[in-house]
C-alpha positions in Angstrom: 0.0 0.0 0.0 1.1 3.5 -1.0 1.8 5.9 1.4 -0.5 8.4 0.1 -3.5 5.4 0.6 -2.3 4.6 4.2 -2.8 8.4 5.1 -5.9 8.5 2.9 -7.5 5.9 5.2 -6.0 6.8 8.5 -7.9 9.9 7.8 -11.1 8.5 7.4 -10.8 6.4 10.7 -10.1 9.5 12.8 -12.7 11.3 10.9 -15.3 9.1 13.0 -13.2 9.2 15.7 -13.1 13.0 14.9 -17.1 13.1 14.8 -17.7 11.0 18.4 -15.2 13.9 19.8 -17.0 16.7 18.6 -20.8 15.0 19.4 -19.6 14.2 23.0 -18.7 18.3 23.5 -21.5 19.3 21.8 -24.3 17.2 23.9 -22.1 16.1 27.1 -20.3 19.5 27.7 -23.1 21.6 26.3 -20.6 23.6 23.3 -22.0 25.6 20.3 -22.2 23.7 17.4 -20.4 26.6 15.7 -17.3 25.8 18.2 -17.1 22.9 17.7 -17.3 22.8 14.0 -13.9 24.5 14.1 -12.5 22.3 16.8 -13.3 19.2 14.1 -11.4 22.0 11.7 -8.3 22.2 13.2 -8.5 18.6 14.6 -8.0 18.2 10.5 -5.0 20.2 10.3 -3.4 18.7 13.2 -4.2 15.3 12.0 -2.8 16.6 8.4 -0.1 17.8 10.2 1.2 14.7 12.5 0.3 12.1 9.7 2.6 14.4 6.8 5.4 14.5 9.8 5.0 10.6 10.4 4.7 9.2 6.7 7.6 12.0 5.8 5.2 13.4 3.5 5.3 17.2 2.4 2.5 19.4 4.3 0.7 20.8 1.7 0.4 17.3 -0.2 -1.1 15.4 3.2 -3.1 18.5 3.9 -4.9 17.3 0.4 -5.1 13.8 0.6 -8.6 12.8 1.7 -9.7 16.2 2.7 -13.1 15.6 1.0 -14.0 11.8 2.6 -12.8 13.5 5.8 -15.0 16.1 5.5 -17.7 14.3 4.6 -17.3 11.4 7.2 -17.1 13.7 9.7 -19.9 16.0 9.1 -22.2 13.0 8.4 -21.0 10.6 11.2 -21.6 14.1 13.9 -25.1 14.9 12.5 -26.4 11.3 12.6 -25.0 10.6 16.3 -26.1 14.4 16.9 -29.8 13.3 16.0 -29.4 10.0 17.9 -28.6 11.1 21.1 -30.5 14.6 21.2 -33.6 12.7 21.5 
């Protein structure tokens, strides 16, 4: 496997983790939605950040890889826990 594929799917698995983090805030500790939408921002360019240091990648290339299927993960996995556990 590529290295480019191994931080592609790392990504996607801390995406959900990403998601639980940011639903657990939101309904357990009572944040805005809107802070916590850019906590689950800049857990991205953290992530982006530690995997392009690990996998000796160049930043701006691991800051691409998988941006969309982490966006999209996350933002799906926190709105369907969100509407789980608010009811």
């Amino acid at each position: 496997m590529k290295t480019s594929e191994r931080v592609y799917w790392i990504k996607l698995v801390l995406s959900i983790i990403s998601a639980i983090v940011c639903v657990s805030l939101q309904v357990y500790v009572g944040l805005d939605g809107s802070i916590v939408f850019m906590l689950g921002s800049l857990l991205y360019l953290l992530l982006s950040d530690l995997l392009a240091n690990m996998m000796k990648l160049e930043r701006n290339h691991a800051l691409k890889i998988g941006i969309g299927t982490y966006v999209f993960t996350w933002i799906m996995t926190w709105t369907i826990l969100f509407t789980i556990l608010k009811i």
